[in-house]
Residue frames as a rotation matrix with the C-alpha (Angstrom) as fourth column:
UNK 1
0.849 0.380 -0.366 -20.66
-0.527 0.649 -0.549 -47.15
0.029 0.659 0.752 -67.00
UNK 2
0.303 -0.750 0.587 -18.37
-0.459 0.425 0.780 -50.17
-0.835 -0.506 -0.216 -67.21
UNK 3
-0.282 -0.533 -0.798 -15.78
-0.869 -0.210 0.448 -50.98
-0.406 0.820 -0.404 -69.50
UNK 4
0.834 0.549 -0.044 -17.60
-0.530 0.779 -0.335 -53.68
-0.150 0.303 0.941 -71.84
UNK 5
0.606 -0.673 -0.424 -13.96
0.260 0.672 -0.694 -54.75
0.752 0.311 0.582 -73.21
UNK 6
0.611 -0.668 0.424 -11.46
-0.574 -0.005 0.819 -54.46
-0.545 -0.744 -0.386 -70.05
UNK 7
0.597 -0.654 -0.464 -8.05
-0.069 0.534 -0.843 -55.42
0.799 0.536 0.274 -70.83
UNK 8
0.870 -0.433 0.238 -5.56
-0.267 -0.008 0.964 -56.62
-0.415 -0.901 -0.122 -68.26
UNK 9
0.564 -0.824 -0.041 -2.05
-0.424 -0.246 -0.872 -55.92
0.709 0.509 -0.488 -69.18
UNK 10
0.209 -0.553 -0.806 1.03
0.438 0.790 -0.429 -57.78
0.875 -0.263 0.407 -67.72
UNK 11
-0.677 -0.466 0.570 1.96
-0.175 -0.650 -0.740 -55.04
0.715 -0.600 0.359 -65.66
UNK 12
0.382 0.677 0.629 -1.77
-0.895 0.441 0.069 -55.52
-0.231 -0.590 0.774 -63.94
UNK 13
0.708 0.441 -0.551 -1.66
-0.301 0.895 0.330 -58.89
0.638 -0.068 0.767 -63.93
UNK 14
-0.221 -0.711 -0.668 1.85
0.506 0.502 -0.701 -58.95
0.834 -0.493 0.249 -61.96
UNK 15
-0.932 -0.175 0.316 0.71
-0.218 -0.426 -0.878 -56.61
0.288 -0.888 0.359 -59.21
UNK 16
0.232 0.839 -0.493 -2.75
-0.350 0.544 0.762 -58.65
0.908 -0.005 0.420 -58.98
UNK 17
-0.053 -0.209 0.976 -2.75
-0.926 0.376 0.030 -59.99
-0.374 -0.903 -0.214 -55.04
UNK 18
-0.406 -0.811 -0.420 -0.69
-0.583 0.585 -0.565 -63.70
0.704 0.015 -0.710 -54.76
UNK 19
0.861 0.307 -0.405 -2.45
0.060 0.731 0.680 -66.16
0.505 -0.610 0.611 -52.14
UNK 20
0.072 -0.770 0.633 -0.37
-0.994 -0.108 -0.019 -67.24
0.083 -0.628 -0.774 -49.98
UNK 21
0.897 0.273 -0.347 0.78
-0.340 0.929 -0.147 -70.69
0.283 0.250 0.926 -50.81
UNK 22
-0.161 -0.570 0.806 2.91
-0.702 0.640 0.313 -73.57
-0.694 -0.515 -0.502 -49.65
UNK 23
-0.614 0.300 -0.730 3.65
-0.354 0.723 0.594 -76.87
0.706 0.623 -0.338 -51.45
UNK 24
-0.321 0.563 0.761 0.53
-0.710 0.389 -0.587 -78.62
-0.627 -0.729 0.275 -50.35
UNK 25
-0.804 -0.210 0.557 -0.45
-0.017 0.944 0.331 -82.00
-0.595 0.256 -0.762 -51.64
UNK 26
-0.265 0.740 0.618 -3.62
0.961 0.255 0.107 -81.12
-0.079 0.623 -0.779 -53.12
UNK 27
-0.476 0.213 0.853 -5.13
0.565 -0.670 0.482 -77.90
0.674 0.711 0.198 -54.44
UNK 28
-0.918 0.391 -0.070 -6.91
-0.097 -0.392 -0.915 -75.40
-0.385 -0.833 0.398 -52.17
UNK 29
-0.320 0.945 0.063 -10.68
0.644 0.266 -0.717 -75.08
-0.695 -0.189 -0.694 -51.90
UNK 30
-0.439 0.606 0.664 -12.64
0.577 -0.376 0.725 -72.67
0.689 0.701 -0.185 -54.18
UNK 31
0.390 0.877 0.280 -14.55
0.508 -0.459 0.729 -71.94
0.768 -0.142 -0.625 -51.27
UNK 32
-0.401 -0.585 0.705 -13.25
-0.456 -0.540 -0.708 -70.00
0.795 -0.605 -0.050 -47.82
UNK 33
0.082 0.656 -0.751 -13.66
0.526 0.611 0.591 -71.14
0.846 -0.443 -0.295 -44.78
UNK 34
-0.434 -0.225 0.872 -14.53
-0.188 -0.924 -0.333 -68.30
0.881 -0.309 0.359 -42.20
UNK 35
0.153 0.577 -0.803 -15.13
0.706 0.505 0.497 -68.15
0.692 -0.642 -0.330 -38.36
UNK 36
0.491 -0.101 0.865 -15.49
-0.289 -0.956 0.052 -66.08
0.822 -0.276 -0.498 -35.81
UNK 37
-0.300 -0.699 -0.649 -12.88
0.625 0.370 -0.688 -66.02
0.721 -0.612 0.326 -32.60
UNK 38
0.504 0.274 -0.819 -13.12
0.856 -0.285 0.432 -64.83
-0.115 -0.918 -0.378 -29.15
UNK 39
0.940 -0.302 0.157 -11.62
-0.291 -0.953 -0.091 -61.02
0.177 0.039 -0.983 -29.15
UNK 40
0.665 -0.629 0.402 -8.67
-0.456 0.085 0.886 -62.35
-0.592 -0.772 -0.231 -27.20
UNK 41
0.030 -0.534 0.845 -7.51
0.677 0.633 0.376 -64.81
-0.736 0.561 0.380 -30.11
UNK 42
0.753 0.042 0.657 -8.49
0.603 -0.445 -0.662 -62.81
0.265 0.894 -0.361 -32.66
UNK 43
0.856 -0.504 0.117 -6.09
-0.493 -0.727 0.478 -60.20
-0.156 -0.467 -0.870 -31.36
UNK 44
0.151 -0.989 0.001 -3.15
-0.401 -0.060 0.914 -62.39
-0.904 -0.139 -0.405 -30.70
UNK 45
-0.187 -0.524 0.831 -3.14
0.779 0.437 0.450 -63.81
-0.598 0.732 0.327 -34.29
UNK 46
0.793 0.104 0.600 -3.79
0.557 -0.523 -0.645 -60.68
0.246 0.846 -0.473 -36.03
UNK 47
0.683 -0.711 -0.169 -0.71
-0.357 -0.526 0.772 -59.34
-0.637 -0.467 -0.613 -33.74
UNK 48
-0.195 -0.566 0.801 1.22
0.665 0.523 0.533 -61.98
-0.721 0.637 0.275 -36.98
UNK 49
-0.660 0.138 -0.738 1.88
-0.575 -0.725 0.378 -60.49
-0.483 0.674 0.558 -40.12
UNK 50
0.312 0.950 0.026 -0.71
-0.730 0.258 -0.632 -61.56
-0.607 0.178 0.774 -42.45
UNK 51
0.254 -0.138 -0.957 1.17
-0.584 0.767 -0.266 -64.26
0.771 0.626 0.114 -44.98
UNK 52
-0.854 -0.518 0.050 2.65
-0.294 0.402 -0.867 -65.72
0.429 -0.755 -0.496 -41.68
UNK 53
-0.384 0.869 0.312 -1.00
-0.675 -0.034 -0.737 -65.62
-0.630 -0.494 0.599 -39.88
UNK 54
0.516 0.811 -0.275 -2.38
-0.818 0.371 -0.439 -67.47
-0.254 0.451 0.855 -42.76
UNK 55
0.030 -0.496 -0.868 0.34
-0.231 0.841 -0.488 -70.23
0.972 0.215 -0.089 -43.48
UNK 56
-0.967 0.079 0.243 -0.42
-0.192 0.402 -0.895 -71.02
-0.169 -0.912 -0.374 -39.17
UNK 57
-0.247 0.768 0.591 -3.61
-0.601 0.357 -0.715 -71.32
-0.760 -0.532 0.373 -39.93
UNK 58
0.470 0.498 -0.729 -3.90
-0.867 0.413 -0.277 -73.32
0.163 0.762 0.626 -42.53
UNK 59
-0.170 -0.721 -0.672 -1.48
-0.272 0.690 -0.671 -75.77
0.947 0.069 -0.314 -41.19
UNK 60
-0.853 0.078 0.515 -3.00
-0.516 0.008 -0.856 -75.81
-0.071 -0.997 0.034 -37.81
UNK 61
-0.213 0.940 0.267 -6.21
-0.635 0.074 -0.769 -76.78
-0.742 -0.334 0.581 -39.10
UNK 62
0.413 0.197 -0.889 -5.36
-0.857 0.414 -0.307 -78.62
0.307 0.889 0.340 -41.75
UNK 63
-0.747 -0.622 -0.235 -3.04
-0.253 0.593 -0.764 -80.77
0.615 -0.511 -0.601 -38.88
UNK 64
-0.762 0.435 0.479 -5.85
-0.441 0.192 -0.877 -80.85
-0.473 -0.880 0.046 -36.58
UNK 65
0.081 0.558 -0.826 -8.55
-0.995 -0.003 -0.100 -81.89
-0.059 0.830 0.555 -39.47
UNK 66
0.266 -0.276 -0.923 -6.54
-0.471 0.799 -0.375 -84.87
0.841 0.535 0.083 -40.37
UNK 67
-0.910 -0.393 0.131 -6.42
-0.293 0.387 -0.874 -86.15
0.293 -0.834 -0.467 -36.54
UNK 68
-0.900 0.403 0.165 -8.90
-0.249 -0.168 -0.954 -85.51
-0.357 -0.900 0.251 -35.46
UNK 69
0.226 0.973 0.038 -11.79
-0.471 0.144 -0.870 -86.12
-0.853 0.179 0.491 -38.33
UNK 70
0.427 0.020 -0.904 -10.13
-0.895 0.152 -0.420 -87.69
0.129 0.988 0.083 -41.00
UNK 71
-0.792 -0.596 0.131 -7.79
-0.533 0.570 -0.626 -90.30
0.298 -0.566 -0.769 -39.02
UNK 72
-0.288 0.489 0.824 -10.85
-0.743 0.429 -0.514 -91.47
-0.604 -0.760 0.239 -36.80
UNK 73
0.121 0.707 -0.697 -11.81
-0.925 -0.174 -0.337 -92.96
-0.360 0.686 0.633 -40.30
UNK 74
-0.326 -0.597 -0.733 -9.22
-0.764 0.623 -0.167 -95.67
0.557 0.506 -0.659 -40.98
């Protein structure tokens, strides 16, 4: 059975997982956005730690976004 009243204490709440964040000009999504990679990529970017791995990709695609599909717009 589950706890009807749950209480999260500070202590939980400071060891609660942290995003990984950068100043970024606007807010992040709500949703994820998830794909799958060729074995070969997947590999070399999971060969990154993981906050590093995820502040390249989000700046890769968030650089390649705004060339490439937002830019064409102006």
């Amino acid at each position: 059975m589950s706890n009807p009243t749950p209480v999260q204490s500070e202590g939980f709440k400071e060891q609660q997982f942290k995003g990984y964040t950068e100043e970024l000009a606007e807010p992040l999504a709500k949703k994820v956005t998830g794909v799958k990679l060729p074995q070969s990529i997947h590999d070399a970017l999971h060969a990154l730690p993981q906050e590093e791995r995820v502040k390249y990709l989000r700046r890769l695609i968030c650089e390649a976004v705004k060339r490439d599909l937002i830019g064409n717009k102006a």
